[in-house]
C-alpha positions as CSV (number, residue, x, y, z in Angstrom):
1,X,9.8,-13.3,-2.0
2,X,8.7,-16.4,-3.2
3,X,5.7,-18.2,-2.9
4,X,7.3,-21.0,-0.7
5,X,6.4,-19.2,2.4
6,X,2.7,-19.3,1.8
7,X,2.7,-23.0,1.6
8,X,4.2,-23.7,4.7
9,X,1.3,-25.5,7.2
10,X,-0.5,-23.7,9.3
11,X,-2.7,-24.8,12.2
12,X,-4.8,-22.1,12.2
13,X,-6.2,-23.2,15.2
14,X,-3.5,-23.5,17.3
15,X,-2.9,-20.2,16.7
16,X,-6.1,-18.3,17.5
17,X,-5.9,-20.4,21.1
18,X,-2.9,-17.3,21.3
19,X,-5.2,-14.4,21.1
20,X,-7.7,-13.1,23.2
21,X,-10.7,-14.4,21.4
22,X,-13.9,-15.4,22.5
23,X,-16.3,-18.2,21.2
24,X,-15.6,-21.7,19.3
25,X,-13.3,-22.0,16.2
26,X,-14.9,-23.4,13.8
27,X,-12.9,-22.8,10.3
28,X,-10.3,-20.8,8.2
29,X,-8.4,-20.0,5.2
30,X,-6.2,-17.8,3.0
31,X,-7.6,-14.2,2.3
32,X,-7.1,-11.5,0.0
33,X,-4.3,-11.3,-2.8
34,X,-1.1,-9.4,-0.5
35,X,2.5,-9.8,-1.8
36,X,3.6,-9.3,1.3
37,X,2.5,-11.3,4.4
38,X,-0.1,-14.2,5.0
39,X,-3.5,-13.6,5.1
40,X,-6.1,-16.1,7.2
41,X,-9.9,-15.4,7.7
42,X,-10.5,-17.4,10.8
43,X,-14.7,-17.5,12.1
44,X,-15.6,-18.5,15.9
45,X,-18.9,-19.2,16.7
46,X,-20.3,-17.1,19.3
47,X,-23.2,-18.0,21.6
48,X,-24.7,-18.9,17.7
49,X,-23.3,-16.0,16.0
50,X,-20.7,-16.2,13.4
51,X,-17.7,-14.3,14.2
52,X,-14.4,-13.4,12.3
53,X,-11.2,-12.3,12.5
54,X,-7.9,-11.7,10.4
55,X,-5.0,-13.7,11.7
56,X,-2.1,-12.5,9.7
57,X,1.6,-13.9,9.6
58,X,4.2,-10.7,9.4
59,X,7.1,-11.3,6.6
60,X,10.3,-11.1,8.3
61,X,12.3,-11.0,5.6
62,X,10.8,-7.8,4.6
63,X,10.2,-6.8,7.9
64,X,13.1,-6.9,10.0
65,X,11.8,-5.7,13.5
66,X,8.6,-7.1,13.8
67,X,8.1,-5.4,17.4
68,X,8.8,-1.6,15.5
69,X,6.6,-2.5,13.0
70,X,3.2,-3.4,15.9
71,X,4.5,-0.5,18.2
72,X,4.0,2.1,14.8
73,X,0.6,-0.2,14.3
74,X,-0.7,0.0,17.9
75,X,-0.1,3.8,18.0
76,X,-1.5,5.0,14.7
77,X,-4.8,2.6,14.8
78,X,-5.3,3.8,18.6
79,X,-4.9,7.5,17.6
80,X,-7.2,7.3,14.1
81,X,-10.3,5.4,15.9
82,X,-9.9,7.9,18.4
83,X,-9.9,11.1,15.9
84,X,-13.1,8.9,14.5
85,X,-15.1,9.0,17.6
86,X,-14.4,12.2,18.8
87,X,-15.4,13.7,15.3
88,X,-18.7,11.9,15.2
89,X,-18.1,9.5,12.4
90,X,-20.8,7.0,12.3
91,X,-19.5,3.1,12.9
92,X,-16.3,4.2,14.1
93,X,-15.0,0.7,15.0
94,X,-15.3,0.2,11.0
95,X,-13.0,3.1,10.3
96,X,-10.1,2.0,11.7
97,X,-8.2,-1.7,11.8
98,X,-8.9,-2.7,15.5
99,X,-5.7,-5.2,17.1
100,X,-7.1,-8.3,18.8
101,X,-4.0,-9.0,22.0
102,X,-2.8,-12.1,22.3
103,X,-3.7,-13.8,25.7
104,X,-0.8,-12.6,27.5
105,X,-2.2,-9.0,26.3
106,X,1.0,-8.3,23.6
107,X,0.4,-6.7,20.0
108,X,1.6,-10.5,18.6
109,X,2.3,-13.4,18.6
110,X,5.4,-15.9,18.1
111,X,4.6,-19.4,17.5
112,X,7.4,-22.5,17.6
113,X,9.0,-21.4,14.7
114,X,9.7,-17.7,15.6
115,X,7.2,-16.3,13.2
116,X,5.3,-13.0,13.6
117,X,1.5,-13.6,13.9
118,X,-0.9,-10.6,14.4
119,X,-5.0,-10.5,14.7
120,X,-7.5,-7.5,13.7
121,X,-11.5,-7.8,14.0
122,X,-12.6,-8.4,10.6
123,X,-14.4,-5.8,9.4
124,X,-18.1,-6.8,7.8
125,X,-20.0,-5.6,4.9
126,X,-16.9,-3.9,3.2
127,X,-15.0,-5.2,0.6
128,X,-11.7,-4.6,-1.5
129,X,-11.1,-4.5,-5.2
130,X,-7.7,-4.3,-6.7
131,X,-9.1,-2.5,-9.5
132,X,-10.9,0.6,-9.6
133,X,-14.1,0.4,-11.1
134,X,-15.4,4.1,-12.1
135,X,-14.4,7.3,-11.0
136,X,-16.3,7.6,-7.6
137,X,-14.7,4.7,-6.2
138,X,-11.5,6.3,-6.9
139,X,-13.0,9.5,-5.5
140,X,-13.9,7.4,-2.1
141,X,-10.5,5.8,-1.9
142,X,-8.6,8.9,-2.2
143,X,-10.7,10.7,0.1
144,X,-10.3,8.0,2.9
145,X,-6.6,8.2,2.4
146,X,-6.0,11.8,2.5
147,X,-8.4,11.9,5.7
148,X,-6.1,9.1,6.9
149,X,-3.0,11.8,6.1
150,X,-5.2,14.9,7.7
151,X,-6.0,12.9,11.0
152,X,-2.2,12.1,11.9
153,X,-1.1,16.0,11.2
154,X,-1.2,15.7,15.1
155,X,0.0,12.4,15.8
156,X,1.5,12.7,19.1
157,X,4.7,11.9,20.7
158,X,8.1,10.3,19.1
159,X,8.5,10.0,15.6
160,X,7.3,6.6,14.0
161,X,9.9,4.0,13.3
162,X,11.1,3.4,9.7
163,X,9.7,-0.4,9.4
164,X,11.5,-0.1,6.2
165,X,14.4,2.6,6.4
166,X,14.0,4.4,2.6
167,X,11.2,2.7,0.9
168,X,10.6,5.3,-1.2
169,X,13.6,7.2,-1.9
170,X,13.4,6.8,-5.5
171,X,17.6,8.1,-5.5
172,X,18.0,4.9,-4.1
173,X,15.7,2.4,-5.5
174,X,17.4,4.0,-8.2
175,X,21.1,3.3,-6.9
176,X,20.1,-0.9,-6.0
177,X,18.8,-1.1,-9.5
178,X,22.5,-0.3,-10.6
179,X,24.0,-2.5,-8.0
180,X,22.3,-5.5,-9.1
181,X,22.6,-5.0,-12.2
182,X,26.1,-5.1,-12.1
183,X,26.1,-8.0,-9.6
184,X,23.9,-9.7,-12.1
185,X,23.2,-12.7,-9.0
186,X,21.1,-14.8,-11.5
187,X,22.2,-14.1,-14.8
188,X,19.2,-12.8,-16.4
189,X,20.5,-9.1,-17.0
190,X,20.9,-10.2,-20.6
191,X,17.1,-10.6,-20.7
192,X,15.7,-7.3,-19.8
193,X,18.1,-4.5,-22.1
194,X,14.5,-2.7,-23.0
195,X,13.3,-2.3,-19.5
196,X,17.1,-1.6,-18.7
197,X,17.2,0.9,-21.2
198,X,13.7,2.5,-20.2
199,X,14.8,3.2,-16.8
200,X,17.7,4.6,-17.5
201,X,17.1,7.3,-20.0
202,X,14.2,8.0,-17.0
203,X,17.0,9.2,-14.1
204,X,16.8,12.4,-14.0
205,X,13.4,12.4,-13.1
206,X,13.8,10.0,-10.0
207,X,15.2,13.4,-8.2
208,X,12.1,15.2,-8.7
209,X,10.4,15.1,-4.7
210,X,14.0,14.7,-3.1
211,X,14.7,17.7,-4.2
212,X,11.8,19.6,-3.4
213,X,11.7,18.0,0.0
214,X,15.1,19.2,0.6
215,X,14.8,22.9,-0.3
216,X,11.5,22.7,2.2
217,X,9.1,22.7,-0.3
218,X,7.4,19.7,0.6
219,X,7.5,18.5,4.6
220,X,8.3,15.0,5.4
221,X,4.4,13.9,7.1
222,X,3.3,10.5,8.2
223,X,1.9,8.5,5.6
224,X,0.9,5.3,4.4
225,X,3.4,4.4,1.8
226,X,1.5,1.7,0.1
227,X,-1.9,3.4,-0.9
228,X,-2.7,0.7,-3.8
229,X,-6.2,0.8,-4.4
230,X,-7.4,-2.5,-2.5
231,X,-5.7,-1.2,0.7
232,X,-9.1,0.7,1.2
233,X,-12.4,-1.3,2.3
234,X,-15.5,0.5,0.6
235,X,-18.8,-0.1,2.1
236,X,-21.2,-2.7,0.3
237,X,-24.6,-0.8,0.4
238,X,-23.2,2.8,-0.2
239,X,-19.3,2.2,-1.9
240,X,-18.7,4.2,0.9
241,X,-14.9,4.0,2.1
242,X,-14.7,2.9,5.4
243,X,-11.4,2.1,6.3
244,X,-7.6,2.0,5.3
245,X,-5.6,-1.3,5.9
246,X,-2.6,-2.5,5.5
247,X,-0.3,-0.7,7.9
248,X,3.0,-2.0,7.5
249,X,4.5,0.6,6.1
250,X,3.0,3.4,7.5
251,X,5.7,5.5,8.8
252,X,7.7,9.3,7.8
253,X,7.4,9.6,4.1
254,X,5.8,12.6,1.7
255,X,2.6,12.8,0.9
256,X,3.2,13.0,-2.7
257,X,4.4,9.3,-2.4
258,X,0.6,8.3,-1.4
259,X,-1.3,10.3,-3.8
260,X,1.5,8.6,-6.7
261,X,0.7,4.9,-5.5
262,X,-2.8,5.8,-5.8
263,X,-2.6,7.3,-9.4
264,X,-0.5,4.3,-10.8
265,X,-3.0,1.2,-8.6
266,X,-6.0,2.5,-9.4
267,X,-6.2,4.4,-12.9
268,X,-4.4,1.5,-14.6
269,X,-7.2,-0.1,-16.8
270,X,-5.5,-3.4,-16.5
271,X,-4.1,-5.3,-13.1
272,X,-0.7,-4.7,-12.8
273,X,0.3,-8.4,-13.7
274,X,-1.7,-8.2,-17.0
275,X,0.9,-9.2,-19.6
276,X,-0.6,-8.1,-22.7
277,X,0.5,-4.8,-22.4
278,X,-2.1,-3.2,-25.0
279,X,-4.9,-3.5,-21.7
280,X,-2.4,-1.1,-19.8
281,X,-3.3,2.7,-20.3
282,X,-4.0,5.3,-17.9
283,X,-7.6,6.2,-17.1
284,X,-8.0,10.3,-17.1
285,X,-11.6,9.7,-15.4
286,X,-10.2,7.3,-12.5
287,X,-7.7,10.3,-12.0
288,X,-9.7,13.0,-12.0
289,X,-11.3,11.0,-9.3
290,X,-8.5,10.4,-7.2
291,X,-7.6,14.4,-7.8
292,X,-11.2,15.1,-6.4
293,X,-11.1,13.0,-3.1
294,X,-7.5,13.5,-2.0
295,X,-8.3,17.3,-2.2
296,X,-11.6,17.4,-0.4
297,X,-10.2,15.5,2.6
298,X,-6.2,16.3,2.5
299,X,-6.1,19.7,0.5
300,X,-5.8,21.7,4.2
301,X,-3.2,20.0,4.6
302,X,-1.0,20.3,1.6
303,X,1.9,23.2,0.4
304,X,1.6,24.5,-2.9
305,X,4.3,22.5,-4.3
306,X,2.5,19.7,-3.4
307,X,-1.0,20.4,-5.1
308,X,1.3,21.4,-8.3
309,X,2.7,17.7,-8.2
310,X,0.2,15.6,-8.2
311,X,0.3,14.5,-11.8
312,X,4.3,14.0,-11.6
313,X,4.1,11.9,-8.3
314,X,2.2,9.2,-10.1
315,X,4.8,8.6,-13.0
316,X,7.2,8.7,-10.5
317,X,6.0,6.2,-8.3
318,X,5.0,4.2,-11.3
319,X,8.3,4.0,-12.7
320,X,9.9,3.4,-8.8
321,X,7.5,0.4,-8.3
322,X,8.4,-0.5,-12.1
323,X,12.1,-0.5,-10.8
324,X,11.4,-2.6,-7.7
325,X,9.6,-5.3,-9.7
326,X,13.0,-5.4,-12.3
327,X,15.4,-5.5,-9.4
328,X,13.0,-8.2,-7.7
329,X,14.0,-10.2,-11.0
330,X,17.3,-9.8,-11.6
331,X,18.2,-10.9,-8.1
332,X,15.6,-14.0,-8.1
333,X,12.5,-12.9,-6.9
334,X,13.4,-12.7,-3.1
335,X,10.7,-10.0,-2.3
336,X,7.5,-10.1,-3.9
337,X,5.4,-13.4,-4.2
338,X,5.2,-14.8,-7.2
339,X,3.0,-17.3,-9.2
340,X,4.3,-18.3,-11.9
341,X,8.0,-18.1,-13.8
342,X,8.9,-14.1,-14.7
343,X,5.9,-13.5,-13.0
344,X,7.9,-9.7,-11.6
345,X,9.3,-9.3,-15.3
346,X,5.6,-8.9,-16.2
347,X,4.6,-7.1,-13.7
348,X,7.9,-4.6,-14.2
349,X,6.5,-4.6,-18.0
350,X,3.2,-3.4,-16.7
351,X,4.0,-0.5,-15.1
352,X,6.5,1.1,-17.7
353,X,4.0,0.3,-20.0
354,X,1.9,2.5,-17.4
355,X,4.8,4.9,-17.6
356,X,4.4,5.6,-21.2
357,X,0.4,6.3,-21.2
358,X,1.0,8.6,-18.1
359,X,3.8,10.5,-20.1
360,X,1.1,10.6,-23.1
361,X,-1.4,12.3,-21.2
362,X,0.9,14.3,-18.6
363,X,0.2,17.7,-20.1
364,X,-3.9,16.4,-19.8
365,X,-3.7,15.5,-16.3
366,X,-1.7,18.4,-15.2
367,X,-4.5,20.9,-16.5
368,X,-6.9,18.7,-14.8
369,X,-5.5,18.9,-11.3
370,X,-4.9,22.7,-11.7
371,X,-8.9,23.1,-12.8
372,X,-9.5,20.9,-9.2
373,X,-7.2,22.5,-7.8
374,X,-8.7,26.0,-8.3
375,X,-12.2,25.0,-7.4
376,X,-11.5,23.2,-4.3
């Protein structure tokens, strides 16, 4: 999407009067870098302490069914504190998102003009960083998200709702590449015939999990679906992760979908914007890192074919997230905020250029997931 939803005006508020929050506002503004939703910090003061919260506006163009989306939300954060407390962890209301209800005692919020608006306690003395910055944070990251995986093996009850029906089926992302591209709404298919070309030489590897997933090799399991490295909050004293965010998409997917979108955010030495494309390159200590955590919290969990496919999911999932930001493009940048003119051409840039580096040291990272592997 555009950034024209961002600037819309917001009496901030206005809308906190909606939730069930205690104390006197006193101030609030943008937070964090998402290119999703709107982000508020909002602070009430409390009897003299400061107090804050996240007030968050829900994108509705991305996400259709806004009440879905808080049921999956409500039910996952509910079971994960839960599994916290009942295992000991220390701080558990730090290791899991915490929804504030609205006055009326709902998951959200719509204001006047029918927007979505959602709160969470904000949760102190942690902090994200959209890059990694040595291996053991990747370590912590990956560890918090595979626990996050282990502690829903027995999520109870129905199956989650699809808050976006085949986000990852890389078949398709595949398919609406093609379908724009013949469209060709904005006319800049004449612009891009590299990264056209790159992706298409690349299709027989968009199969790869689909097919293992169909023969039963892989189970379908409830995961996050957007594991990008600043979706974890590490701890300020220790670097400790504490806590996963950014919900949204949690729903049915594979796990190898996570542990991908964790090897392409973090081990890329450059943020995925950068546009001089000699920064990008994949980091082999980052993910040996990432290799090390996800298996000492998640490897219980996982089938063979999973542990033999970790270094494949991440140049898959690179080259699916390169093919969103390219089809993002070429129909006029409808999904993902932007900031500046061919702001998702760069970023589509980035990750094949990601791509390439993986594909360079694929042989390297598979040995060094096997010698994990065998030791963990």
């Amino acid at each position: 999407m555009s950034d024209s939803f961002a600037r819309i005006p917001v009496d901030l508020r206005a809308l906190a009067e909606s939730f069930l929050l205690h104390g006197c506002f006193v101030d609030g503004a943008s937070y964090g870098s998402g290119h999703i939703n709107d982000t508020f910090a909002v602070r009430f003061d409390q009897a003299g302490t400061p107090v804050r919260y996240i007030l968050q506006r829900v994108n509705q163009r991305v996400f259709r069914d806004p009440a879905a989306l808080m049921e999956n939300i409500q039910r996952v954060t509910r079971h994960v504190a839960a599994r916290a407390r009942a295992t000991g962890r220390p701080d558990p209301a730090r290791r899991a998102l915490t929804l504030v209800p609205t006055k009326e005692g709902g998951a959200f919020h719509r204001d006047d003009r029918g927007d979505c608006w959602r709160c969470y306690l904000f949760i102190e003395k942690a902090r994200t960083l959209d890059l990694a910055e040595n291996p053991r944070q990747a370590y912590e990251a990956a560890r918090a998200f595979g626990e996050f995986q282990r502690l829903l093996v027995d999520f109870p009850g129905a199956r989650l709702h699809e808050t976006i029906p085949d986000f990852h089926h890389t078949r398709r992302r595949f398919e609406t590449l093609q379908r724009t591209i013949v469209a060709n709404p904005r006319g800049r298919v004449a612009r891009v015939p590299a990264e056209l070309d790159f992706v298409l030489s690349r299709e027989a590897m968009v199969d790869g999990l689909l097919q293992l997933q169909s023969c039963g090799d892989i189970p379908e399991r409830i995961t996050h679906n957007d594991t990008k490295f600043s979706n974890v909050m590490l701890d300020d004293p220790t670097n400790e992760a504490v806590c996963v965010i950014d919900l949204d998409t949690v729903m049915p997917g594979l796990s190898l979908y996570d542990f991908g979108d964790m090897v392409r955010s973090a081990t890329n030495a450059a943020a995925e914007d950068e546009g001089d494309l000699s920064k990008v390159a994949m980091r082999m200590p980052i993910f040996e890192g990432l290799v090390s955590g996800y298996l000492a919290s998640a490897g219980s969990i996982l089938t063979p074919a999973e542990r033999a496919h970790l270094a494949f999911s991440g140049k898959l999932i690179t080259l699916e997230i390169g093919m969103r930001f390219l089809t993002d493009y070429l129909e006029g940048d409808v999904y993902f905020k932007t900031k500046r003119s061919d702001h998702n051409l760069d970023r589509c840039r980035n990750q094949f250029a990601l791509v390439r580096s993986i594909e360079q040291q694929e042989p390297a990272m598979q040995r060094t997931a096997e010698r994990i592997i065998k030791t963990a």
